[in-house]
C-alpha positions as CSV (number, residue, x, y, z in Angstrom):
1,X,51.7,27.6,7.5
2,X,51.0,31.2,7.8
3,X,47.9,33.2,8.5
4,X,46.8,33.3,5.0
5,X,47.1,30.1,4.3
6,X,45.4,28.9,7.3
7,X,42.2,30.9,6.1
8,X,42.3,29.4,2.6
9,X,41.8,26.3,4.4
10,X,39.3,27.3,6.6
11,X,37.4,28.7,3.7
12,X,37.6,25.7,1.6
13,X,36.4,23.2,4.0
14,X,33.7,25.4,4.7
15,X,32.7,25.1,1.5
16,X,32.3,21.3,1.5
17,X,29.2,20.3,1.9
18,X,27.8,19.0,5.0
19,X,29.2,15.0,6.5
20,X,31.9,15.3,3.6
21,X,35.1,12.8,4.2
22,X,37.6,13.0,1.8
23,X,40.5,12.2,3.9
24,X,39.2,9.0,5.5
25,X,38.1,9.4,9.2
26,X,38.6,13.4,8.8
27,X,34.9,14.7,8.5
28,X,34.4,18.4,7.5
29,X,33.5,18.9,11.5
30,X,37.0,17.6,12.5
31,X,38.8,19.0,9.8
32,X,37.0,22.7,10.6
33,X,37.7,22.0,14.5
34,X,41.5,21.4,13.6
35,X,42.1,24.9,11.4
36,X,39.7,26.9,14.2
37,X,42.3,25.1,16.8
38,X,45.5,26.1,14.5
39,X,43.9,29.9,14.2
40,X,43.2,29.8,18.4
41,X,47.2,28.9,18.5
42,X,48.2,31.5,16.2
43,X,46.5,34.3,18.1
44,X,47.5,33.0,21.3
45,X,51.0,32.6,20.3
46,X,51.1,36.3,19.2
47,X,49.5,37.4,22.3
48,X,51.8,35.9,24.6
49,X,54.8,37.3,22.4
50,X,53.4,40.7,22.8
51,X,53.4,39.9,26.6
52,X,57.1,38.9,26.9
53,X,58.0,42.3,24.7
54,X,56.0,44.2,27.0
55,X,57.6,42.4,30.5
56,X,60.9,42.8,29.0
57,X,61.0,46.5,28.3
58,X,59.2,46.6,32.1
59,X,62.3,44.2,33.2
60,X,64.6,47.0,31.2
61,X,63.3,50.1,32.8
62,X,63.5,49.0,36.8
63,X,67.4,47.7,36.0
64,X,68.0,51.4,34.6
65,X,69.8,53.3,37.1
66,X,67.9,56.1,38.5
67,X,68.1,59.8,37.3
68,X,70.2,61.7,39.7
């Protein structure tokens, strides 16, 4: 599920009203908790794949040989 999609879900179940349960045990609160949760990982996930781009371009320049 991509970005996009994950907001059209946020946005729906925000728009259903207050205690709703139409998934059994899955309340509005849980079901909002679980997208914010799934948007947390998302951002994480691209923050820590910016990190390893970055480390590996550091890991690149020390193991080029220096300029005579």
């Amino acid at each position: 599920m991509g970005d996009h999609e994950l907001e059209q879900l946020r946005r729906s179940i925000a728009m259903l009203p207050p205690g709703h349960s139409s998934a059994g045990p899955l309340t509005k609160d849980a079901a909002t908790a679980v997208v914010q949760e799934a948007i947390r990982a998302r951002r994480e996930e691209a923050r820590y794949r910016k990190v390893v781009v970055q480390l590996r371009a550091a890991l690149n320049t020390l193991s080029e040989p220096a300029p005579s």
